[in-house]
C-alpha positions in Angstrom: 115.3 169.6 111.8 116.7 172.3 113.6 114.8 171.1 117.0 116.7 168.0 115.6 113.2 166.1 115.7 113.5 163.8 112.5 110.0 162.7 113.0 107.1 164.7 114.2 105.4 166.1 111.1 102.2 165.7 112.7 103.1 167.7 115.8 104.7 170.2 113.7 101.9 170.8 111.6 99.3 170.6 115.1 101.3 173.3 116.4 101.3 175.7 113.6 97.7 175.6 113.2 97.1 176.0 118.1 99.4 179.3 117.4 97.6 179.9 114.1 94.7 180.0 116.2 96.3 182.0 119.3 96.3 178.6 121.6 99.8 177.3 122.6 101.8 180.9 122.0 103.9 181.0 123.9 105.0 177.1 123.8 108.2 175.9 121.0 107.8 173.1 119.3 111.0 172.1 121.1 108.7 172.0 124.2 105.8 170.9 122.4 107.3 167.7 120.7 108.2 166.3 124.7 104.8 166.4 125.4 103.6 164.5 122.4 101.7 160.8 124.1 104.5 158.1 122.6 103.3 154.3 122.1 106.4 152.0 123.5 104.4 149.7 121.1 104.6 151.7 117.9 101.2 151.7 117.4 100.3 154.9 115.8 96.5 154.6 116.5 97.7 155.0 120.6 99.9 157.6 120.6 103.3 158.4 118.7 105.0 154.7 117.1 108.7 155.1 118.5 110.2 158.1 118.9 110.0 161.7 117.3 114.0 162.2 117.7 115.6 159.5 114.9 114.5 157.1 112.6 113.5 153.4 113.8 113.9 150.8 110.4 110.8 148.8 110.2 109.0 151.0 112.4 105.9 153.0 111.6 106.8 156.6 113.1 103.6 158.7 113.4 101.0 159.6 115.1 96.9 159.1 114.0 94.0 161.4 114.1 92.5 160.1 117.4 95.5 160.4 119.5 96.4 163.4 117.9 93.2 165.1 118.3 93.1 164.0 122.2 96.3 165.4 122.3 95.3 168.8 120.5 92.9 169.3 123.0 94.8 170.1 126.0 96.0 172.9 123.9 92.7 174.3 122.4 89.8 173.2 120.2 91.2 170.6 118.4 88.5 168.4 116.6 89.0 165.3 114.6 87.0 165.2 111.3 88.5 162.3 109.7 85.9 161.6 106.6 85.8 165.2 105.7 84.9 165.6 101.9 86.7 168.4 100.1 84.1 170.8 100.4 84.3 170.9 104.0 87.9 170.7 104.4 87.4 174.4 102.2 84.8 175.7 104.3 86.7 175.0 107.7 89.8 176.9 106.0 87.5 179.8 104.5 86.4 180.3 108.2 89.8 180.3 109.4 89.9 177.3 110.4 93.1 175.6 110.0 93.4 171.9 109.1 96.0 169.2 110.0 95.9 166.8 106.8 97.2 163.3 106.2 98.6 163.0 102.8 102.3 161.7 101.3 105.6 163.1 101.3 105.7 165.5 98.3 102.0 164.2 97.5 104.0 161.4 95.9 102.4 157.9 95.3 101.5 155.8 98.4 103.6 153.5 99.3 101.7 150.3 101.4 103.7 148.6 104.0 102.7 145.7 106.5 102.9 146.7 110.1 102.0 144.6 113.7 98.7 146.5 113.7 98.0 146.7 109.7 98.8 148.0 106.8 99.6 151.8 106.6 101.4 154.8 104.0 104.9 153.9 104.4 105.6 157.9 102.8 103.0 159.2 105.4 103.2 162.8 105.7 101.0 165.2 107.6 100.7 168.9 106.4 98.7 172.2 107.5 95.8 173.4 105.4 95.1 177.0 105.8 94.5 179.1 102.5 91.9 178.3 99.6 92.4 180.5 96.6 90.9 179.8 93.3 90.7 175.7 92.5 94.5 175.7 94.6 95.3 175.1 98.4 97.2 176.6 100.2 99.7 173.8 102.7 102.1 174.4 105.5 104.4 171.2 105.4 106.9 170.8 108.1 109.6 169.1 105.5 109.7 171.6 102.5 107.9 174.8 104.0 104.6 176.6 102.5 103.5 176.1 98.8 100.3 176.0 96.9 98.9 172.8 95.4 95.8 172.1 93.0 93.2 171.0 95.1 92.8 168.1 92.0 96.8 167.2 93.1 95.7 167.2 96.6 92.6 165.6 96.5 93.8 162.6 95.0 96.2 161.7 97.9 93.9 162.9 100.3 91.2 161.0 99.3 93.3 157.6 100.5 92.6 158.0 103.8 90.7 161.1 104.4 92.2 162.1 107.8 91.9 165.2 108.9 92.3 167.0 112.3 90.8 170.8 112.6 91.9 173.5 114.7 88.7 176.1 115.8 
């Protein structure tokens, strides 16, 4: 909020993990979120639906792990593992390896909406993954800052969709 970008979790969360990484230092998220590929469709699974900088009613404001990942790239080694089980989502962390996840707001229960191009998470939310300790996981989130979850918790919303974009 205070680069007054309302939407952009997923950028957010990309950019932690490029600087986690060393790639994209010296870039703000400011800076980072204007170079984010937007959809004038709103199609999330093309680049950004609608824009990152206020809220569009009855418009699905994200953007998916394909044009995410292309976008990633310019910046480092940015790999799309969509379909990841658990185990390897842990093993890419444990090798500091941080991962962009697609879960809920607050983990909450999905909420299904109809869309032009399908049916999607209304409450989509997209965090950073980059601590494992014991059976709990460690998550940047843009909206309410770092925290640990149970990786049962996390697993179940995870599980959904299993989209995930890694950061090597």
């Amino acid at each position: 909020m205070a680069w007054q970008v309302e939407n952009g979790c997923e950028a957010a969360s990309l950019l932690m993990g490029l600087q986690y990484k060393g790639y994209a230092v010296d870039m703000n998220y400011g800076e980072f979120v204007k170079q984010m590929p937007i959809d004038p469709e709103y199609n999330p699974y093309d680049g950004f639906g609608g824009s990152p900088y206020k809220i569009n009613k009855g418009r699905f404001e994200a953007i998916f792990p394909e044009p995410l990942e292309q976008w990633g790239k310019q910046y480092g080694k940015v790999i799309d593992i969509s379909g990841a089980t658990i185990s390897h989502l842990k093993t890419c962390i444990i090798e500091d390896h941080p991962v962009v996840v697609y879960v809920t707001i607050g983990f909450g229960s999905p909420k299904f909406h109809d869309y032009p191009w399908g049916t999607a998470i209304a409450n989509n939310h997209a965090v950073l993954l980059d601590g494992v300790y014991g059976g709990f996981l460690h998550v940047n989130d843009p909206i309410d800052g770092p925290y640990w979850i149970s990786e049962e918790q996390f697993t179940t919303i995870y599980e959904l969709r299993k989209w995930a974009v890694g950061v090597f």
